[in-house]
ZALUM-289896 format. One record per atom (N, C-alpha, C): residue in three letters; x, y, z. Coordinates in pm, whole numbers, plus 50000, padded with zeros to 5 digits. Layout:
% residues N
ALAXYZ/...
//
This chain:
% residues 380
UNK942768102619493/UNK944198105919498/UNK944958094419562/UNK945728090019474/UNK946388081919551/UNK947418083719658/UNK947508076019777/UNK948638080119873/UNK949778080119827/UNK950228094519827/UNK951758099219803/UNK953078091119892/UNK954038086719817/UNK955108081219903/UNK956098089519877/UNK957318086219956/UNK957928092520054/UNK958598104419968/UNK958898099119825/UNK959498103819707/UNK958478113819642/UNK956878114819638/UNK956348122219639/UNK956498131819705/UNK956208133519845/UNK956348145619930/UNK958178152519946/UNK959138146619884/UNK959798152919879/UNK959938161919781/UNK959698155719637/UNK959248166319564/UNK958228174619575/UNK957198172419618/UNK956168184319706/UNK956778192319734/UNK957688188119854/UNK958528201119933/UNK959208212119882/UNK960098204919779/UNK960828214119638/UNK960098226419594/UNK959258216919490/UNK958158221219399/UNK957138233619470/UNK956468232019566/UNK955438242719650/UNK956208254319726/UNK957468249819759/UNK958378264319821/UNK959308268519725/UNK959808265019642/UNK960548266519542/UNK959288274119422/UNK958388283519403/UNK957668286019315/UNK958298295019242/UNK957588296319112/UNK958248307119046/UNK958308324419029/UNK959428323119026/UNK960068339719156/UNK959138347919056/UNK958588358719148/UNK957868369519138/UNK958268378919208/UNK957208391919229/UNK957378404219315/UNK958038399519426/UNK958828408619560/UNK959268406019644/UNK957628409319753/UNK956908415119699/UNK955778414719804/UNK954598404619766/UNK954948398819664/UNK954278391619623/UNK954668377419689/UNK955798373819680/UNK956748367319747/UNK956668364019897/UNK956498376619957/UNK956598374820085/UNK955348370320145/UNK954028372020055/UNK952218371720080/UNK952618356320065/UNK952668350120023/UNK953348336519945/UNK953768330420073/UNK955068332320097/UNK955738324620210/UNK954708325720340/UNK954548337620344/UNK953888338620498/UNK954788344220609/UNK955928342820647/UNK956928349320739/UNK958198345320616/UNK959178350620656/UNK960458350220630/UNK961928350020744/UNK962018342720789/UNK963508339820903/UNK964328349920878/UNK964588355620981/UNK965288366221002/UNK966678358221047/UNK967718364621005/UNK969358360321080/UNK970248370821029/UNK971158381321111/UNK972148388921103/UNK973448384321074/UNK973538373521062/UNK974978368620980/UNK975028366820842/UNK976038373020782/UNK976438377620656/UNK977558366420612/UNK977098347920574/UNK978198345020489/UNK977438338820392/UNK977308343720260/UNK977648355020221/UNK977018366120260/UNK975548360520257/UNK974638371220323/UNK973618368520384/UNK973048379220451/UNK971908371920545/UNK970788363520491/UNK970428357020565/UNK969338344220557/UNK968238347620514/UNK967538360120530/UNK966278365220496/UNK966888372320332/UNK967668371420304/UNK968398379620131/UNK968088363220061/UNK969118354120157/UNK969738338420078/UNK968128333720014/UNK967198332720118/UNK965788329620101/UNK965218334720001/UNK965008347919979/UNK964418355119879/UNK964978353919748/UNK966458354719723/UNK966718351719612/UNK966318342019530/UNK965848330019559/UNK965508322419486/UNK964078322819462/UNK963148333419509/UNK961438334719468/UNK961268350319439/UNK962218362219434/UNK962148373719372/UNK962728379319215/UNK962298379419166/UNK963298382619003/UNK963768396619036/UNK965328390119009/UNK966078399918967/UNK966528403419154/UNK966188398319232/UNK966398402119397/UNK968038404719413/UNK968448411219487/UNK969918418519502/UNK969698418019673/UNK970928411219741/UNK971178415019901/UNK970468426919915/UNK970278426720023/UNK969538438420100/UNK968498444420061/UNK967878437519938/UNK966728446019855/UNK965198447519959/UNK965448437420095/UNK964058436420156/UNK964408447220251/UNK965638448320276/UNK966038463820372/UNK965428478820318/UNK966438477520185/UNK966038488420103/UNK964138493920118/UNK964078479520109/UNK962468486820004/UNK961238481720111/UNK961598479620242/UNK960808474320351/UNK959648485820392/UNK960188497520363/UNK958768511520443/UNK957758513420300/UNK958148503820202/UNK957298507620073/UNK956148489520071/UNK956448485420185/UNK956278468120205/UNK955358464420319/UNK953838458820279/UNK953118458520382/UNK953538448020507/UNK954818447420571/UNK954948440520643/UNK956068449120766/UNK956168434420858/UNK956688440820979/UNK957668430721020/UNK958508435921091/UNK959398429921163/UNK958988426521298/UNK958828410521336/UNK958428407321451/UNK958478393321450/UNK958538384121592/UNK958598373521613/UNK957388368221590/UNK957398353421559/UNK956788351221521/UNK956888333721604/UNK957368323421495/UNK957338312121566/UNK959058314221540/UNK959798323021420/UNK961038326121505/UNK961108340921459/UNK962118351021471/UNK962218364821415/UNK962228361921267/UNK961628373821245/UNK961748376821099/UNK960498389621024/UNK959898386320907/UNK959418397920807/UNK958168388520779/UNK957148395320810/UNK955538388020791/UNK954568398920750/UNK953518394620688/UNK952648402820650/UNK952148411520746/UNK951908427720782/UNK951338429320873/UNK950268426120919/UNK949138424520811/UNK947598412720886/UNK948008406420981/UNK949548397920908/UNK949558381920996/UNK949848389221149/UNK950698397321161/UNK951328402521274/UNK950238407221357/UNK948878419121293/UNK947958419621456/UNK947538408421447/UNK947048393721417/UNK946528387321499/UNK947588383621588/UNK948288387021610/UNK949408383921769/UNK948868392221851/UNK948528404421814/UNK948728415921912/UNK946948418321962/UNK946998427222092/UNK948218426522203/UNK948708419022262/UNK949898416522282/UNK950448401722353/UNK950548404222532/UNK949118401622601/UNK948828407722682/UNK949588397822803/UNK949848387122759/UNK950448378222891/UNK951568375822872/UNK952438385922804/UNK954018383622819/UNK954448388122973/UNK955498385022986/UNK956198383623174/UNK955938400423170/UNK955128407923262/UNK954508417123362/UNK955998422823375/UNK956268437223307/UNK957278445323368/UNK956498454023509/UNK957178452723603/UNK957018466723712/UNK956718479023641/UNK956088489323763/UNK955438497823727/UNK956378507023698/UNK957748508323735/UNK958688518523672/UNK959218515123561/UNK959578503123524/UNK959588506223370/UNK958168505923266/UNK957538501223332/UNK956078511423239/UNK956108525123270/UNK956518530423343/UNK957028547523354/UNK957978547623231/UNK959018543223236/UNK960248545623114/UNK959548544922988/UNK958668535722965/UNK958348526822855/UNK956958542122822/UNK956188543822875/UNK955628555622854/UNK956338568622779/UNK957448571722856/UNK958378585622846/UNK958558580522749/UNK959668568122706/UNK960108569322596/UNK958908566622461/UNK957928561522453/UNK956798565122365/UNK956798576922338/UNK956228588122386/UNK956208600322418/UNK957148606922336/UNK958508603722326/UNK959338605322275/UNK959638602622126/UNK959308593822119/UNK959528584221990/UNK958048592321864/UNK956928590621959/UNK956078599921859/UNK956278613721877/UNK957188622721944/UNK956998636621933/UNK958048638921777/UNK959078627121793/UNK960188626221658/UNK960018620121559/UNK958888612421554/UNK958308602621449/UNK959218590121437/UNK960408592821396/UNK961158575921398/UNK962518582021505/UNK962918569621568/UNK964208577521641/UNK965428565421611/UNK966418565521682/UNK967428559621647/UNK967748552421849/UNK967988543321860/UNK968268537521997/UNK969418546422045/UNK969898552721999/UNK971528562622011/UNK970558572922100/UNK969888578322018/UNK968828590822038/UNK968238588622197/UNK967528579622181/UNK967228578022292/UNK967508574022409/UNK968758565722420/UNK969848565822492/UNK970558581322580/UNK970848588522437/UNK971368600622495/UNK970358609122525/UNK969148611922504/UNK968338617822626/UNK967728612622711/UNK967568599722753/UNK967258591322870/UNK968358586322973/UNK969468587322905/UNK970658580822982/UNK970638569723096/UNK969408561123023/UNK969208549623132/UNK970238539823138/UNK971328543123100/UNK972558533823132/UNK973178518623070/UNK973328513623150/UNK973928498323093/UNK973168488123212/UNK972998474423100/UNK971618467123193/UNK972238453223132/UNK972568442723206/UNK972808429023178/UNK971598423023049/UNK972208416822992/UNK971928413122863/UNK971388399022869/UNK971058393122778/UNK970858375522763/UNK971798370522778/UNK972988375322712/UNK974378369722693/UNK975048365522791/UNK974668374622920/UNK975488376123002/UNK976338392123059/UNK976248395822921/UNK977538407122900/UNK976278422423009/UNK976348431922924/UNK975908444522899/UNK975748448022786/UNK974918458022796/UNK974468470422672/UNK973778478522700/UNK973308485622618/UNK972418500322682/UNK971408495322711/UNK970678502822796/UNK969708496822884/UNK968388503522801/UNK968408514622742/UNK967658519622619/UNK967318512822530/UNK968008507322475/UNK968338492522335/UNK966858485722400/UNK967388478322528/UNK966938462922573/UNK965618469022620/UNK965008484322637/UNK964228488622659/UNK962978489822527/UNK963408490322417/UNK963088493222295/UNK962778481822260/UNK963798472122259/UNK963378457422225/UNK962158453022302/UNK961808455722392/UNK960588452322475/UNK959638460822428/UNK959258469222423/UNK958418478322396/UNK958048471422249/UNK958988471422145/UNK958598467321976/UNK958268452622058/UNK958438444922141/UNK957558427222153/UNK956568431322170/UNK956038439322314/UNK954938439522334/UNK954128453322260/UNK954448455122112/UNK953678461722036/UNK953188477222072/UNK954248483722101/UNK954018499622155/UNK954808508122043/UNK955788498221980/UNK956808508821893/UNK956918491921768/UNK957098500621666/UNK957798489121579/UNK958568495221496/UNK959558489121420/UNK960278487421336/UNK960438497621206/UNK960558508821191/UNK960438517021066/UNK961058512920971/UNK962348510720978/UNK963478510820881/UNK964538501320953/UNK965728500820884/UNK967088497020923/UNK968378508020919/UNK969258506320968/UNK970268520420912/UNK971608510220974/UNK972318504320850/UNK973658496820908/UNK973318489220981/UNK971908478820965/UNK971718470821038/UNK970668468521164/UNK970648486021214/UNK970428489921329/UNK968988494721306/UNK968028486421401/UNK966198488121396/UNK966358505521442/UNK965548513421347/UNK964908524221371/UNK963698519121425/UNK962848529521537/UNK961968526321576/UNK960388536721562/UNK959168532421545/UNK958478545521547/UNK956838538521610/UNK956238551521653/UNK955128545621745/UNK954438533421646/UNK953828522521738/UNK952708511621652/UNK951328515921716/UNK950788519721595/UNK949288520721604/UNK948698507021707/UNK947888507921801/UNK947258500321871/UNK946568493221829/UNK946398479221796/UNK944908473321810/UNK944428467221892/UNK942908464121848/UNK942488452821944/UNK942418436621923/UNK942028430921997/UNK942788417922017/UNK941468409821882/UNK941908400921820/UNK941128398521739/UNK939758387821795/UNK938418394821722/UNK937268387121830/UNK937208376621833/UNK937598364221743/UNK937538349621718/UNK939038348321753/UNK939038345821908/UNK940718337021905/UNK940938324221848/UNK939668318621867/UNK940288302121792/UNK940558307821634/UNK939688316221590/UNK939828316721422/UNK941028320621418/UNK941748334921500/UNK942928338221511/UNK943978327321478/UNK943998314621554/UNK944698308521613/UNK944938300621481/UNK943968295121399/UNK943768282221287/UNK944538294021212/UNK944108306121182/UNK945058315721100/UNK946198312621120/UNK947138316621199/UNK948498314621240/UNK949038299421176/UNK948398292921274/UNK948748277821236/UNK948708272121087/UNK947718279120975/UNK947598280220864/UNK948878283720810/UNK949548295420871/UNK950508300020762/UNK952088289320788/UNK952168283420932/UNK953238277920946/UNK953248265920868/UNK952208260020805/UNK951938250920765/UNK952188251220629/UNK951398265320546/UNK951618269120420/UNK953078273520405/UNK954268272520530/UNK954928277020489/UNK956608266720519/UNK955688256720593/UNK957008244020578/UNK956018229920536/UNK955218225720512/UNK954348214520434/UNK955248212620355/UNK955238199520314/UNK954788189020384/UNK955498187720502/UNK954718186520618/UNK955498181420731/UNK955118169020834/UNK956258162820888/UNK956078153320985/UNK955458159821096/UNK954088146721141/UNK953158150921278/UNK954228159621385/UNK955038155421454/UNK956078157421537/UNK956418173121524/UNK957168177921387/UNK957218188521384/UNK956078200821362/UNK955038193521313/UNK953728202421310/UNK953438208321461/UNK953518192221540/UNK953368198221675/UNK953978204421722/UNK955398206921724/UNK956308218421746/UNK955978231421719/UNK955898235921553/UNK955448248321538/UNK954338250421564/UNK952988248021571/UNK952168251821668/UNK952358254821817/UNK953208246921899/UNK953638248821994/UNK954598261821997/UNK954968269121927/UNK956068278621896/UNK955018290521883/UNK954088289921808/UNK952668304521782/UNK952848312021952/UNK952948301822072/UNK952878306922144/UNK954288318222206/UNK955418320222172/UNK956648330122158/UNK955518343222129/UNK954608339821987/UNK954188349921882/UNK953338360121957/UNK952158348022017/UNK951248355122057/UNK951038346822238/UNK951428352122306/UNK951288345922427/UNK950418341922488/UNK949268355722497/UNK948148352322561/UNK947188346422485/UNK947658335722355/UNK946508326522332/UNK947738312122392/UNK948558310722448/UNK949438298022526/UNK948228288422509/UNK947088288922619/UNK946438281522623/UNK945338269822458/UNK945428281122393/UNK945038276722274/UNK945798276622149/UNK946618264522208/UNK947688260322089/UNK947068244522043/UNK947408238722191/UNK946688224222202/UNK945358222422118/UNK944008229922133/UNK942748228022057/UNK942938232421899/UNK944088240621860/UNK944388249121750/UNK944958237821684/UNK945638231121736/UNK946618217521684/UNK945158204721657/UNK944558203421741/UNK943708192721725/UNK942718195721614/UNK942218209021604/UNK941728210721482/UNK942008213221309/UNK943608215021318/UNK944638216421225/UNK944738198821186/UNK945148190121272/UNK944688175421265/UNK943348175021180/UNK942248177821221/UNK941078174021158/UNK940978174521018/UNK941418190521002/UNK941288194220846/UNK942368193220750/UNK943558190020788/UNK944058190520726/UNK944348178620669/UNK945058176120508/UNK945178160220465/UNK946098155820548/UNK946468142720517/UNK947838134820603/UNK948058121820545/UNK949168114820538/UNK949348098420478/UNK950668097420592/UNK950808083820535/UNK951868075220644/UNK952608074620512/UNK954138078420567/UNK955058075820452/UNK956298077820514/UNK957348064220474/UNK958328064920593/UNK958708067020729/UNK957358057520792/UNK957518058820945/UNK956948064920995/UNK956348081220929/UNK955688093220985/UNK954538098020943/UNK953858102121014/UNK952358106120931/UNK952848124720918/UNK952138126220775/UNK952748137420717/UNK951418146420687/UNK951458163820676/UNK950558167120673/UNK950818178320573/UNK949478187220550/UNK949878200220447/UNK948678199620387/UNK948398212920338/UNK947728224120337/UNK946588216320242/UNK944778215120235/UNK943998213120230/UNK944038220820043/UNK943538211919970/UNK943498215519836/UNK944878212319722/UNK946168207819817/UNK947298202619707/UNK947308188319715/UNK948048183619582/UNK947888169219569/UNK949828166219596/UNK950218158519648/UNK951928159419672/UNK952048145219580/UNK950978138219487/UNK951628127419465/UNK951258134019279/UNK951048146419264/UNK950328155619161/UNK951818149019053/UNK952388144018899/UNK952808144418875/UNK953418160018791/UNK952768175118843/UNK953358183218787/UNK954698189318889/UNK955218183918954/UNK955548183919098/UNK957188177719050/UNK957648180818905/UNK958668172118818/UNK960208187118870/UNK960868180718933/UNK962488189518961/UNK962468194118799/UNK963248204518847/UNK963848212518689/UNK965378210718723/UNK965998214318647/UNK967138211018625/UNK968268222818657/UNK967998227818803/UNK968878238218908/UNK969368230618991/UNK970808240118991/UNK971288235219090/UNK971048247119238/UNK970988252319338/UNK970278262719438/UNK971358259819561/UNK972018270219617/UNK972118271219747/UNK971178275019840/UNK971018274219932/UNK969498273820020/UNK970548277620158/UNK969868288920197/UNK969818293520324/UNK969408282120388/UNK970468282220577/UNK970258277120604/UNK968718275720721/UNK968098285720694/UNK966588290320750/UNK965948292120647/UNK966188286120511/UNK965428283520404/UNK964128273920450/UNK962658275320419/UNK961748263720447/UNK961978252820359/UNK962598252820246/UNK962798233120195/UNK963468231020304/UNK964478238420387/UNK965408228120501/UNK965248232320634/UNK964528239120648/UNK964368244020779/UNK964328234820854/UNK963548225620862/UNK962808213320934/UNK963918206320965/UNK965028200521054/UNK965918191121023/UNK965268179421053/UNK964068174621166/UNK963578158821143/UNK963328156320962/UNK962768165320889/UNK962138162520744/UNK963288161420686/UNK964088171320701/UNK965238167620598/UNK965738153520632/UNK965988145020738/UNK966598139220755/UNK965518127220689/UNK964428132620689/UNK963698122820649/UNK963738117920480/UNK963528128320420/UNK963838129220244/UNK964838133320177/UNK965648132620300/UNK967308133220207/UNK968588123220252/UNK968198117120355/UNK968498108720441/UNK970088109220525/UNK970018122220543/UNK971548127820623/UNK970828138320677/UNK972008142320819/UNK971688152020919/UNK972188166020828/UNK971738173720831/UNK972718187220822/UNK972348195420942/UNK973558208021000/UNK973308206821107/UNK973558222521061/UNK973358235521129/UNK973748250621125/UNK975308247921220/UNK976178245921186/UNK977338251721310/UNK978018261421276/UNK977208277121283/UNK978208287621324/UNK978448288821451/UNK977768284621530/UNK977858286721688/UNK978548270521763/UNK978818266921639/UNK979708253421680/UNK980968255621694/UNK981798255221791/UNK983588253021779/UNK984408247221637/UNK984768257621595/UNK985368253621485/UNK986328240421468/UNK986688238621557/UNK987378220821545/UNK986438208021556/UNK984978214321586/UNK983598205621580/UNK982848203321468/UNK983508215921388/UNK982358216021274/UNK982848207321168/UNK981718198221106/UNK981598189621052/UNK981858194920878/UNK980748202420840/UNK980848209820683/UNK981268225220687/UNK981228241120800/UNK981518247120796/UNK980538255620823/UNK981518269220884/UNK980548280720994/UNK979228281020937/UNK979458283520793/UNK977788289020755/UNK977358278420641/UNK977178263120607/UNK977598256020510/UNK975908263020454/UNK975818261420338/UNK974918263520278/UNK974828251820191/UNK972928243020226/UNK972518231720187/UNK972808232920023/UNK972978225719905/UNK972878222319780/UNK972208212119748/UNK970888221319667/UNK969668213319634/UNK970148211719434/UNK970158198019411/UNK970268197019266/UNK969018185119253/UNK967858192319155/UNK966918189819141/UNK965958189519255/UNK965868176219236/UNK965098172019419/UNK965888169219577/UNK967338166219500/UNK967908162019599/UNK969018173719681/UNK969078166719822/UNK970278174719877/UNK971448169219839/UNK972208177119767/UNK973588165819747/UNK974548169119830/UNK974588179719908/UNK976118186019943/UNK975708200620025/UNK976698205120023/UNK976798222520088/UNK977928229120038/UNK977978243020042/UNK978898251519976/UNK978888259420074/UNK980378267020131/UNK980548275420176/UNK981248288020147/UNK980968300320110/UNK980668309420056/UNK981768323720079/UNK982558326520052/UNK982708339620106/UNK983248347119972/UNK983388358619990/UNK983878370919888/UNK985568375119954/UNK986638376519813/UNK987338379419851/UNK987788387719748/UNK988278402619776/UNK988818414719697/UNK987208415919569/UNK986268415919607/UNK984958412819542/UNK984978400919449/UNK985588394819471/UNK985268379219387/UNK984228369119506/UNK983458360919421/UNK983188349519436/UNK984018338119486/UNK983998330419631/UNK985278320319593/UNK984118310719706/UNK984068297319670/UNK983378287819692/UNK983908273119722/UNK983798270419807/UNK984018255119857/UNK982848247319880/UNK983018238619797/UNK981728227319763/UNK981868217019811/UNK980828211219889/UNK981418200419985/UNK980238187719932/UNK980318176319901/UNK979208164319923/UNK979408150719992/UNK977868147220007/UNK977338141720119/UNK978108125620074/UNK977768123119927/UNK978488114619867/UNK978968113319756/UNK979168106319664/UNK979808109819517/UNK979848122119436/UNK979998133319373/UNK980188139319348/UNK979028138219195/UNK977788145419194/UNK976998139119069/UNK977728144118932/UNK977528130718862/UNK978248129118726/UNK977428135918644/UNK976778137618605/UNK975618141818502/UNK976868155418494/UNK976368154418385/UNK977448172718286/UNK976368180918305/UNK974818176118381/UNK974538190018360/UNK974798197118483/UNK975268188418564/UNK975718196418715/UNK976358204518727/UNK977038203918640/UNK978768212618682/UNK978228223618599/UNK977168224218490/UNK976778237518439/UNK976008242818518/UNK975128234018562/UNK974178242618674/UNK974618246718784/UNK975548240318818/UNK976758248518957/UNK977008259318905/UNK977718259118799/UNK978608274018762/UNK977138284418722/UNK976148282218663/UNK974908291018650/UNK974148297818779/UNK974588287318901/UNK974248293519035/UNK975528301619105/UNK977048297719068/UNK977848303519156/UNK977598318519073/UNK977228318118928/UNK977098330918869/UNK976108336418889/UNK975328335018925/UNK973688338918978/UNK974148349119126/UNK975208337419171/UNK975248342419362/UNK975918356919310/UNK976418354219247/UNK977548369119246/UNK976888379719189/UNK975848379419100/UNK974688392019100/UNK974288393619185/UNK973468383319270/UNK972868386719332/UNK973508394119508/UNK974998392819506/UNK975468400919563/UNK976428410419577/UNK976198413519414/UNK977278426219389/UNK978798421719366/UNK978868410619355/UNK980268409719354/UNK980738411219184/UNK982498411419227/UNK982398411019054/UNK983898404119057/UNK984388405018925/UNK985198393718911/UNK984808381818832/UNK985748373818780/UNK985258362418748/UNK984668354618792/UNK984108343618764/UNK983518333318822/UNK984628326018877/UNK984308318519009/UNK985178313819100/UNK985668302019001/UNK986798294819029/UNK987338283818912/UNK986438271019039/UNK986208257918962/UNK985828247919010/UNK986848239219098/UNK987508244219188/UNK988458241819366/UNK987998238419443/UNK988488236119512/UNK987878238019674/UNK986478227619709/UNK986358213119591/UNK985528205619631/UNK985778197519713/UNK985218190419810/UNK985418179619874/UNK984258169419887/UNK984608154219918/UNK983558143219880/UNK983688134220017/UNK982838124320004/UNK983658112120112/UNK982438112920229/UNK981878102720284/UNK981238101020405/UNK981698112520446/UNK980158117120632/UNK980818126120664/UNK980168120420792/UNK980588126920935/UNK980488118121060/UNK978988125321081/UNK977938117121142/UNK976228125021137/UNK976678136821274/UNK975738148721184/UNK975898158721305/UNK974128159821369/UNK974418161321459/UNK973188161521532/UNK972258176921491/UNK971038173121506/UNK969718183321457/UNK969978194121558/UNK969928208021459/UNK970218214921538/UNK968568219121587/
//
């Protein structure tokens, strides 16, 4: 095999996460986790993702049809929807930070609770516990029930049934035990982060391995030997500065590995872009997430959504629905691509977006583009 350059592994990247859309559980066995995010422009990040590897996928279809879906809601190397296999090898996550012995009293009662009702609602249990209001991450408050529940579903006592408006239903989690091969555990895990952003730069490999530990705590210590043996087996080449790695048995310099002729909005917790060192590496501009940026900071917009045409990133589009129409602002990195088949494959995706989220109305008119250098925003 010859060593793949730099132009190889970007089409790798395309080509191996970009496969062709199937079942949504089929889909999800595939990816390995899925990024979870509660912001809706247009729609959430775990919908934006799927649409492009489920046929026929509609917003909210992983909500809908999640208790008919062998998977779970849980952190992982970030939140999101993973196979349940993948999820007990986390569990039990026996060295997360040690609550006191009274809220393992609460954390008991409310178990107790939760299986005498089978699924409950955080409302529910709120109003017969009335454990009050409890400082938050934020800073702020909230029910102290909520932030009680949220702990309990980390450290694997309750999980995730359903959704209702957003809002985690909760119901007892069957117990297991800790799996007998932690290193095997461990190459597992590290397997799927790999199968599920490859090709990647050394740097960021070492990161998400370093991240398994959020997932599963009490293997912390065996991230480092998990990483050195992920090194061993897995392939790697030098290409543009960085030694690059991914999954044992693909070829990235394979000429079936040829862009088709889509144009794709991509979540911005999509795996072609997740990575911002890689992107910056094979597309050769920063893109950055700024919804949580000051709007007089932001560079492309609250929720810009990357635009992949063929292999390349050309641009971002930002998205919203108005009176149920489609209406779109298209932004690029530089020239605006000439090819006629762009502007069809734009309008075949802005018409795609609008099935796929119910909207109706015409197709948005071609407005609202913009071109021209843009100032580098830093990796988020």
């Amino acid at each position: 095999m010859k060593a793949p350059t730099l132009d190889d592994l970007r089409r790798h990247a395309v080509a191996r996460s970009l496969f062709t859309p199937t079942t949504l559980a089929a889909s999800l066995r595939k990816l390995g986790f899925v990024q979870a995010d509660p912001i809706r422009a247009p729609a959430r990040a775990q919908d934006l993702t799927l649409r492009h590897r489920v046929k026929g996928y509609r917003a909210g279809d992983l909500e809908r049809r999640y208790q008919r879906l062998d998977v779970e809601e849980d952190f992982f190397v970030n939140y999101g929807f993973l196979p349940r296999a993948t999820q007990a090898l986390m569990h039990p996550r026996t060295a997360h930070t040690p609550w006191p012995a009274a809220r393992w009293r609460q954390a008991r009662a409310v178990l107790d609770f939760v299986r005498e009702h089978g699924v409950v609602h955080p409302r529910e249990v709120d109003a017969h516990f009335q454990h009050g209001k409890a400082r938050n991450w934020f800073g702020g408050s909230s029910n102290a029930s909520t932030q009680l529940l949220d702990g309990m579903h980390y450290r694997g006592l309750v999980r995730t049934a359903r959704r209702e408006g957003g809002v985690r239903l909760y119901a007892a989690r069957d117990v297991h035990e800790a799996a007998p091969d932690a290193a095997a555990a461990m190459d597992a895990l590290v397997d799927v982060v790999v199968n599920k952003y490859a090709p990647l730069p050394e740097r960021s490999l070492n990161e998400l391995v370093s991240r398994i530990r959020y997932g599963a705590p009490q293997w912390t210590a065996l991230c480092r030997p998990a990483l050195a043996r992920a090194k061993q087996r897995l392939p790697s080449t030098a290409a543009g500065g960085l030694t690059w790695y991914w999954p044992d048995g693909e070829n990235p310099a394979s000429r079936r590995h040829l862009p088709d002729e889509r144009v794709r909005l991509l979540a911005p917790f999509d795996p072609v872009v997740w990575d911002r060192r890689r992107f910056e590496a094979l597309w050769g501009w920063a893109y950055r997430f700024e919804a949580y940026t000051p709007a007089a900071q932001r560079v492309r917009g609250y929720y810009a959504l990357p635009l992949l045409w063929r292999d390349q990133v050309v641009g971002w589009g930002n998205l919203s629905r108005c009176d149920g129409a489609l209406q779109a602002d298209i932004g690029f990195v530089g020239r605006r691509p000439r090819d006629a088949g762009f502007s069809r494959a734009l309008d075949d995706e802005l018409d795609a977006m609008q099935r796929f989220l119910g909207a109706c109305g015409p197709a948005p008119p071609r407005a609202g583009f913009s071109t021209g250098p843009q100032r580098p925003a830093t990796r988020r």
